[in-house]
KOLFI-211993 format. One record per residue (C-alpha): residue in one letter; x, y, z. Coordinates in steps of 0.05 Angstrom, whole numbers, plus 5000, padded with zeros to 4 digits. Example, Ala and Ser with C-alpha at 12.3 -4.5 7.8 and 13.67 -1.06 7.14 Angstrom:
REM residues 2
A524649105156;S527349795143;
REM end
This chain:
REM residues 545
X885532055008;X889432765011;X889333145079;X889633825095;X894034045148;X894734705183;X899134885240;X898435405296;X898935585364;X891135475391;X885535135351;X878835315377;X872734855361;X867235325349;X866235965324;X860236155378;X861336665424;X865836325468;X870736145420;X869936875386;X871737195456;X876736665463;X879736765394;X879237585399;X883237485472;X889037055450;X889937525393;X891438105441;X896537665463;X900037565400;X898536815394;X896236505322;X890036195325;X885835785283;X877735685292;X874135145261;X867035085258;X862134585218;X857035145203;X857735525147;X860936315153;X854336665148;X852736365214;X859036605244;X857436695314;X853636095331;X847436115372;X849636775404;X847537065322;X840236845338;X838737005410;X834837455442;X840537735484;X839337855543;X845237845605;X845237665674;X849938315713;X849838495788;X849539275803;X849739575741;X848640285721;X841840075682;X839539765756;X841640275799;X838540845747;X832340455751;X832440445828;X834339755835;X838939515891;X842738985874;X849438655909;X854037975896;X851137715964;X844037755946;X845537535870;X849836985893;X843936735948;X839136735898;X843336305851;X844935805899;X837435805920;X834535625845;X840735165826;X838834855889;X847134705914;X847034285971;X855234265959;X857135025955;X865234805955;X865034385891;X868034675820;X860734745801;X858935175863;X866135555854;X864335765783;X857336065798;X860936375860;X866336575802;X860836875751;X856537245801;X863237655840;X865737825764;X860037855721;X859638615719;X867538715713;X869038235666;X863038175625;X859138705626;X864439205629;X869238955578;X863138805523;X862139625534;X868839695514;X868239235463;X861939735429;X855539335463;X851039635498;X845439515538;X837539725539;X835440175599;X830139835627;X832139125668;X827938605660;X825838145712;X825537395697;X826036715736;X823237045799;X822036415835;X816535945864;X817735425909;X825335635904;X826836315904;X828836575842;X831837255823;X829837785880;X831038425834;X831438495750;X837938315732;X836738165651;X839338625611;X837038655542;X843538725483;X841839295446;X842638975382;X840338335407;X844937765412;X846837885339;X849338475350;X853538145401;X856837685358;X858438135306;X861238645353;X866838095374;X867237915306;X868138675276;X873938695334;X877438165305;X877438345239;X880139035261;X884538795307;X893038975294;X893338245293;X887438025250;X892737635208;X893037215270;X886336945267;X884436425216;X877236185201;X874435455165;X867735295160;X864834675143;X869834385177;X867933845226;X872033675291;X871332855304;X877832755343;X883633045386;X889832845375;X894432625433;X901732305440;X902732065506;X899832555551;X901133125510;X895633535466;X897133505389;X891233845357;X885933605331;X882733245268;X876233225227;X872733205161;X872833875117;X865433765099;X866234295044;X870933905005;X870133185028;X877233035050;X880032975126;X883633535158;X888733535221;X890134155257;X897034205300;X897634605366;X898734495430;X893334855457;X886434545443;X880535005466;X873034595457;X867735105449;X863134695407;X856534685441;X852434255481;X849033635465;X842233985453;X842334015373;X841633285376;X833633085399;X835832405412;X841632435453;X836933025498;X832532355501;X837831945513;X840132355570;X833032515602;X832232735676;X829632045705;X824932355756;X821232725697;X820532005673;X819931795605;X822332435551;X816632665517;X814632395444;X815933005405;X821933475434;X824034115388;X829834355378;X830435025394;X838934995386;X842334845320;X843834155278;X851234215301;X850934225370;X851833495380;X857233305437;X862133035380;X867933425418;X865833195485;X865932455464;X873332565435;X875732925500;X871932295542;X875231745486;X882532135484;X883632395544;X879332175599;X875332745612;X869332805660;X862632965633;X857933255691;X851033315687;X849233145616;X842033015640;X841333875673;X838134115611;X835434745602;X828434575566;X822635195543;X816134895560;X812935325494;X815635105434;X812935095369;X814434895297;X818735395259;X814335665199;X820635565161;X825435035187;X832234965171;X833034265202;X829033655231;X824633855280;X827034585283;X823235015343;X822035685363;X821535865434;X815436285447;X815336795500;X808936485541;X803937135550;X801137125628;X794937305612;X793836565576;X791035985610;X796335415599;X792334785591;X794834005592;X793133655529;X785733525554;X784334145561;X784834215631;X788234695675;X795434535700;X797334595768;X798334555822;X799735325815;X798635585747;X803435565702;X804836225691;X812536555647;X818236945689;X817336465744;X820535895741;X820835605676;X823434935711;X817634835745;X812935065676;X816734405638;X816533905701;X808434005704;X807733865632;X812033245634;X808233045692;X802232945641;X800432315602;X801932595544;X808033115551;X804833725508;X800734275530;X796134825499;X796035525507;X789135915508;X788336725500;X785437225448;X787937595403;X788238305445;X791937865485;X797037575439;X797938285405;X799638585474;X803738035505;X805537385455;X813337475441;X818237015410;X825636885435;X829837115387;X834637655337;X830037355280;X823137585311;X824838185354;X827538625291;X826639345315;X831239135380;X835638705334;X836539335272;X836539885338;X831040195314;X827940615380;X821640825360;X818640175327;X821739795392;X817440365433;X811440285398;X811239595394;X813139565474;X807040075486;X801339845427;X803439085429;X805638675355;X800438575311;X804538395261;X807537835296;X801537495310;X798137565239;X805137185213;X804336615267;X796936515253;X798436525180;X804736055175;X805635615240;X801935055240;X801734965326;X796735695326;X789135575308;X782636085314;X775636125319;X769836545341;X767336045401;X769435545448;X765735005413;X769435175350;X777235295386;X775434615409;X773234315346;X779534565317;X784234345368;X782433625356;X782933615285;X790633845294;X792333485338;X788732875312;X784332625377;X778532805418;X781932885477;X779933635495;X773633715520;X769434205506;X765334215577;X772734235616;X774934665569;X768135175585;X769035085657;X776635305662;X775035905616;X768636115658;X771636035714;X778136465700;X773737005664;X768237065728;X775437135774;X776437815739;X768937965742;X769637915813;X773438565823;X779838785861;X780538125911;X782337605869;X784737055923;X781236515887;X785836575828;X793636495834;X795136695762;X791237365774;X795337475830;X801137355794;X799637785739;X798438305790;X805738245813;X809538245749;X805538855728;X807539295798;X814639245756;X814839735709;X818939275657;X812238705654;X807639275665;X806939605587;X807538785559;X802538435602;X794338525603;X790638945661;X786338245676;X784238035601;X778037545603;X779737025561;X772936965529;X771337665512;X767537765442;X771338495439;X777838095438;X776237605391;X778437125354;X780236615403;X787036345396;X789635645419;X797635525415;X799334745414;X806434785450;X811034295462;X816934245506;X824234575464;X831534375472;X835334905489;X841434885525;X845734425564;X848034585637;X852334035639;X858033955609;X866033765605;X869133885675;X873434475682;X877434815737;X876135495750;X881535655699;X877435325641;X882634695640;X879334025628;X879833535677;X880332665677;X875532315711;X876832235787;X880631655801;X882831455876;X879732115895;X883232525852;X883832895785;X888033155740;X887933855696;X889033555618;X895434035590;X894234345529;X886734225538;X880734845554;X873534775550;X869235365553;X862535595548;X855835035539;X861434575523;X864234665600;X856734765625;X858535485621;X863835285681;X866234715715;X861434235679;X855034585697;X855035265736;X847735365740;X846434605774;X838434475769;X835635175737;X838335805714;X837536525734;X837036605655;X842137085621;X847736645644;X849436335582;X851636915546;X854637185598;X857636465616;X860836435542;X864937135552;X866736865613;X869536305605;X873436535538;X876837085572;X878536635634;X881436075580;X884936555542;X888436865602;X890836215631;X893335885557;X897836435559;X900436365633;X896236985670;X890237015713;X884437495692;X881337375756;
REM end
């Protein structure tokens, strides 16, 4: 069979964000680079084209306007607090320690340049439980969204005096790296397009390719043991690509150390996309507060409610804790019009097109329109006009009479006479921690002034069948703080791979997983410029850092 060969100087495996910034970087340097990536060129930009966008920065002119103080000593405490580090010296450790002292230089500072900008009100996320969690806002929202992102990187290159430089293939899937001896040949694949193999030689190999979440049954395979057995039905909430293809060829080839396959970064509210584009396809909703999350029986989970912003960690561990590993999600509709979001360029299109007043509107009158489309086309929302009814209904989807109507009853009453009580509301831990978010002015215009859940003005009830989404991985290939893959540790020590980069969720956004148990969200973004503009740096002999 006839094979295609190209030469260059770097190949890149992937065309997401990390191998755009890494591409757009090693251009500026005059080096000839070829990206390969087995989606197809409308999706240029990976992942990055579909996400919500928002950024993880330390001391930023959006947080000081707002009067937030902010600092690398508080940012890096609270990092090493939620990832819970008990090493703070290993690569791991180094690379949060790497992200959170030049963050704000490097990323945030140098996407400005690059024509992104930022919306002016931080938002405040992962705040912490039992772990403490950011102490001050610190996501900033992509004006544009994070398609906008990846098409500002791509416009550059395209523009760019050495465009020429920089070639693109789609459809082209990377199976292999190519080694003689110890030295870095290229790589090799199938050119899905055309059916026929392919072989790309340089000496510089960067892997930008992903993580393993794209593939539902490796997630399975590589389930957190204490969570104990991986729930039935897992969505994907990442692509059909992201596989760990490249990180089994660097592991077969070369020797490389995969870290922390089994650090995943799961949404505990996914539901079925109204219009999938693969198996089990998910979107990630944006939990509203003012819901009561329910266990698949209808009862309460706890021990503290389970409530979004908090620690989204913790929201997934109690639902896997239950016998069956899905939950429910019940509100009204003034509720869901005020405060039910989903993560995403695809359903946030006044932030994604940058058009101000329909974003204001929509941030001060709530999204009616939004809700009508997920009551209409996804199959996980149902309605009705009484508890006896939203119970009636929740059965027949599901296909069981496990919620109970009297349990059911009893968690709404209960909730609803809380708020009847008045200002003190020490009996319930979710009022309380409504309370909280809303004292920042960035929750306060998206989240209810103590909604009762089963209030005929706010009718029709809603219940959201939600199951737990595949996301991202925070593990990864291992990488010094120079993005260079490294061999498995042998006699106590390893070795840096020549010719070989990772970057990116393909690197766990840094040394094989930056973020160790949860993230301080925004990272991964942030993570991919990163690490491209590190890699790129070192492949051609300087130090950005």
């Amino acid at each position: 069979m006839k094979e295609s060969i190209y030469k260059t100087d770097v190949v890149i495996a992937g065309a997401g964000l990390s191998g755009l910034v890494t591409a757009l970087e090693l251009i500026n340097q005059g080096k000839k680079v070829i990206v390969l990536d087995r989606d197809s060129q409308e999706n240029l930009g990976g992942l990055a084209l579909w996400a919500f966008g928002g950024m993880f920065f330390v001391n930023t002119m959006e947080q000081r306007l707002g009067g937030i103080k902010d600092s690398t000593d508080l940012a890096l405490k609270d990092w090493y607090s939620f990832g819970e580090f008990t090493d703070t010296t290993n690569l791991r450790a180094q690379w949060a320690s790497q992200y959170v002292h030049s963050c704000t230089d490097y990323v945030y500072r140098w996407l400005k340049q690059h024509d992104v900008g930022f919306f002016p009100i931080v938002h405040w996320v992962e705040r912490g439980l039992y772990k403490q969690g950011n102490s001050v806002p610190r996501f900033h929202m992509v004006w544009g969204t994070g398609n906008w992102l990846a098409r500002a990187i791509v416009m550059h290159i395209q523009k760019h005096k050495n465009a020429k430089n920089c070639e693109f293939k789609f459809k082209h899937f990377v199976n292999d790296i190519s080694v003689e001896g110890n030295q870095i040949k290229g790589v090799s694949g199938i050119d899905e397009q055309n059916n026929i193999p392919f072989k790309v030689e340089a000496e510089t190999v960067v892997v930008a390719s992903g993580g393993i979440g794209g593939d539902v049954e490796r997630v399975k395979q590589n389930w957190y043991q204490p969570w104990g057995k991986a729930p039935e039905i897992i969505l994907n909430g990442n692509n059909a690509y992201n596989r760990g293809d490249v990180h089994d060829a660097a592991v077969k080839r070369v020797n490389a150390n995969l870290l922390n396959l089994d650090k995943m970064w799961m949404y505990a509210a996914g539901v079925h996309h109204p219009e999938p584009k693969f198996k089990d396809h998910g979107l990630s909703l944006v939990p509203p507060k003012s819901a009561l999350w329910l266990n698949y029986k209808g009862e309460r989970i706890g021990p503290r409610p389970l409530v979004t912003a908090y620690d989204t960690r913790y929201n997934v561990e109690r639902i896997c804790a239950q016998e069956k590993k899905y939950s429910w999600q019940i509100l009204n509709k003034k509720i869901a019009v005020k405060e039910l979001a989903i993560s995403g360029a695809q359903h946030n299109p006044d932030i994604r097109d940058k058009k101000v007043f329909k974003f204001l509107r929509a941030a001060l009158k709530g999204n009616p329109a939004l809700v009508e489309d997920m009551l209409k086309n996804c199959k996980d929302f149902v309605t009705a006009n009484s508890l006896e009814e939203l119970v009636e209904k929740m059965n027949k989807l599901e296909g069981t009479n496990d919620v109970d109507l009297n349990t059911l009853r009893k968690v709404v009453n209960d909730y609803d006479a809380a708020i009847d009580r008045g200002p003190d509301f020490e009996a319930d831990e979710q009022l309380k921690m409504i309370k909280k978010a809303r004292e920042y002015r960035g929750d306060k215009a998206r989240t209810c002034n103590f909604q009762k859940i089963n209030d005929k003005s706010a009718f029709p009830l809603i219940a959201i069948r939600e199951f737990i989404l595949s996301r991202k991985s925070l593990g990864g290939i291992e990488t010094d703080l120079e993005c260079r893959v490294l061999t498995k540790p042998a006699n106590g020590k390893q070795e840096t791979i020549p010719g070989l980069f990772a970057v990116g969720e393909a690197a766990g956004f840094g040394g094989g997983g930056m973020h160790g148990l949860r993230t301080l969200e925004g990272t991964f973004l942030g993570g991919c410029v990163l690490t491209g503009r590190v890699a790129a740096h070192a492949i051609v002999g300087k130090k950005l850092i």
